[in-house]
N, C-alpha and C positions, 0 to 999 in steps of 0.2 A: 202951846203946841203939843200934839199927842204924841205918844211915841210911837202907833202904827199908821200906814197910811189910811186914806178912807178903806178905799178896798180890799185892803187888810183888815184892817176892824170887821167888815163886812163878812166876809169870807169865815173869818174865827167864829162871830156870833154866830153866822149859819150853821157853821160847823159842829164845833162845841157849844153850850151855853156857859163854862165858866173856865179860865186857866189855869187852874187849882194851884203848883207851887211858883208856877214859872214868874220870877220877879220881874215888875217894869224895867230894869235895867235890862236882863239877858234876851224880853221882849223888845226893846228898842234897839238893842246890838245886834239882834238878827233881823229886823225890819232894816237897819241900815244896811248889813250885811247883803240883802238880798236885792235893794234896790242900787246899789255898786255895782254888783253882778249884772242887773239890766244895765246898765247907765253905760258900763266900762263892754258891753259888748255886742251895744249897738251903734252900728255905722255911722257917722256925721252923713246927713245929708239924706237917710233913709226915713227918716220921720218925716213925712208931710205936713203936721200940723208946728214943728218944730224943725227947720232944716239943719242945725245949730247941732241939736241934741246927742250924744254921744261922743264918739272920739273917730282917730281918721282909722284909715284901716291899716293895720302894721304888718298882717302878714307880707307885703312887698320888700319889707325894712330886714325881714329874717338874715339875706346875708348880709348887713353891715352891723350887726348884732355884737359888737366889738368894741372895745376899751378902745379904739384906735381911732372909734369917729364919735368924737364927745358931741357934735352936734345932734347926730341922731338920737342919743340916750337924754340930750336937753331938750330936743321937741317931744321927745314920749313924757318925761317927768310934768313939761309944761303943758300939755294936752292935757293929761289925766288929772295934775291938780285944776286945773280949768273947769272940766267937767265936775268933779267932785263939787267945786266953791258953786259951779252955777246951778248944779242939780239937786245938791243933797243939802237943803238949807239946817237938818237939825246936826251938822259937822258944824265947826267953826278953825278957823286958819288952818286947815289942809295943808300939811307938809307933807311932800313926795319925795322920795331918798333912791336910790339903785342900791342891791344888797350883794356885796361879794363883786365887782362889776371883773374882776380876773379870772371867773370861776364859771363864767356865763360858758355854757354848751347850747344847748337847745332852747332853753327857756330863760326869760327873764325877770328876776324875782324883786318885788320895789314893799317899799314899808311907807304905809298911809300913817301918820299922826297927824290927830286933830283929838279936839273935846265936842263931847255931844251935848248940846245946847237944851234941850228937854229937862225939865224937871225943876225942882229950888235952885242946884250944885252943879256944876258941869262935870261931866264926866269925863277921863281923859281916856282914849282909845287909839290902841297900835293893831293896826290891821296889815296882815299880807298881803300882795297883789301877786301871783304866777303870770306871765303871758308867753303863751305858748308860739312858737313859729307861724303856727297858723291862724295866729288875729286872736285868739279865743283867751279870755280873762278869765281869771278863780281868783274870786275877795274872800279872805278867812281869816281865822286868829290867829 
């Protein structure tokens, strides 16, 4: 398995002809990085060719955004590990976690663990997930 996607690969070679320092690891962490960021903030059910693909849409959930409805904070965790296991196959066991869940204001901030499947060794990676009131995802370190 490579660590960018095709059209990744594509796009760089056009681009650039070589990646000079940038190591396979910090390129596969940001090709994951990037395809989170689509995955986590497109629609379920907006994809034509996929009805499945994405997650549901939360900005309706903003006011129950609270320690007080564990329901709701279990369908966001199980959604989004959902989408990760079925989308991003160079992850393996995606764990979704709530961070601070006392400290929630406006936004809701969740910690992805998994290891990246690519290469001899797996890799192990902790990523942040932000979700903002208005539906809107930021995947980062």
């Amino acid at each position: 398995m490579r660590e960018e996607r095709l059209l990744e690969r594509i796009a760089r070679v056009s681009g650039e002809r070589h990646r000079g320092a940038v190591r396979d690891e910090e390129l596969v962490l940001a090709s994951i990085i990037s395809y989170l960021n689509k995955i986590l903030n497109t629609r379920k059910g907006s994809v034509l060719m996929d009805p499945e693909f994405g997650v549901p849409d939360y900005s309706g959930m903003a006011s129950r955004f609270s320690t007080a409805v564990n329901e709701t904070l279990d369908d966001i965790e199980t959604s989004v590990r959902d989408a990760v296991t079925r989308y991003e196959p160079r992850l393996a066991s995606p764990k979704i976690k709530f961070l601070d869940k006392e400290e929630f204001e406006l936004s809701l901030f969740l910690e992805l663990e998994a290891t990246v499947k690519t290469g001899p060794e797996p890799i192990p990676v902790t990523l942040k997930i932000r979700m903002s009131p208005n539906g809107s995802i930021v995947v980062g370190r």
